[in-house]
C-alpha distance (Angstrom), angle and dihedral (degrees) to the residues before:
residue distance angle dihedral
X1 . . .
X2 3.73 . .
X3 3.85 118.6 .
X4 4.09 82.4 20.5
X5 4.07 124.4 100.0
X6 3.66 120.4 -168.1
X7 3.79 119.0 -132.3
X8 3.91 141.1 -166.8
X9 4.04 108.9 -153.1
X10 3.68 133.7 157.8
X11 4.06 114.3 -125.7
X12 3.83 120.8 -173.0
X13 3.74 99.5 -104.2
X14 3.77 95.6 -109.3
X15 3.64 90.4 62.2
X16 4.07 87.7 48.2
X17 3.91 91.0 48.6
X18 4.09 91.8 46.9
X19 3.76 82.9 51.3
X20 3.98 90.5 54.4
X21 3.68 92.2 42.8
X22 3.92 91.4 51.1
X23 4.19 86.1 47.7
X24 4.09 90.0 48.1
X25 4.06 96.8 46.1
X26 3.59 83.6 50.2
X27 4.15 87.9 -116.6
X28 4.10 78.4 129.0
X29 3.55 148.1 40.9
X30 3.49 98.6 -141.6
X31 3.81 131.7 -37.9
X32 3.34 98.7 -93.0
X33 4.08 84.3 67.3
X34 3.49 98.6 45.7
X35 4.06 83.9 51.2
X36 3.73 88.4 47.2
X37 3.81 93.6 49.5
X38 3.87 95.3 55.1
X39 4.36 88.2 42.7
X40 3.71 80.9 59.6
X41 3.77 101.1 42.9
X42 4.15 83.9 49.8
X43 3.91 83.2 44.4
X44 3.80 89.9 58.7
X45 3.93 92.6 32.1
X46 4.18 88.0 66.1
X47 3.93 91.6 35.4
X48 3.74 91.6 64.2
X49 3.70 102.8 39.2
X50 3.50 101.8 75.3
X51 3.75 80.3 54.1
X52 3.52 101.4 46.6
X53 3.71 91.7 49.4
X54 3.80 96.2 56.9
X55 4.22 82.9 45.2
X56 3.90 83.8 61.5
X57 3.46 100.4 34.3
X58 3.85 86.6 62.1
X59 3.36 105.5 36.6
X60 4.31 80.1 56.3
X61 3.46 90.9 48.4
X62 4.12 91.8 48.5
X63 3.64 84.9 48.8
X64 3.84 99.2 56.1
X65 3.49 96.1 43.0
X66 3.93 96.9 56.6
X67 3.83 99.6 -112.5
């Protein structure tokens, strides 16, 4: 598949079952989307933090100095 890598991980086996619910109430594809979906959500998650943090770090910073 190009663009696609196949991996082997170990989920706790509520996660995997959540996954096969998801795929069974036709909320997925397939597990392996439902996996990729959250990897991208966590993708995202990290992507915006460092953001985020200077966001709050500012608006602190605005706070303590009166503006």
């Amino acid at each position: 598949m190009p663009g696609k890598e196949k991996l082997s991980v170990t989920v706790d086996r509520t996660v995997a079952d959540a996954a096969r619910t998801a795929v069974s109430a036709g909320r997925a594809p397939s597990v392996s989307a439902w996996v990729n979906a959250a990897l991208r959500w966590q993708l995202a998650q990290e992507r915006r933090a460092p953001v985020l943090d200077r966001f709050m770090t500012d608006d602190a910073e605005q706070e303590h100095s009166g503006s």
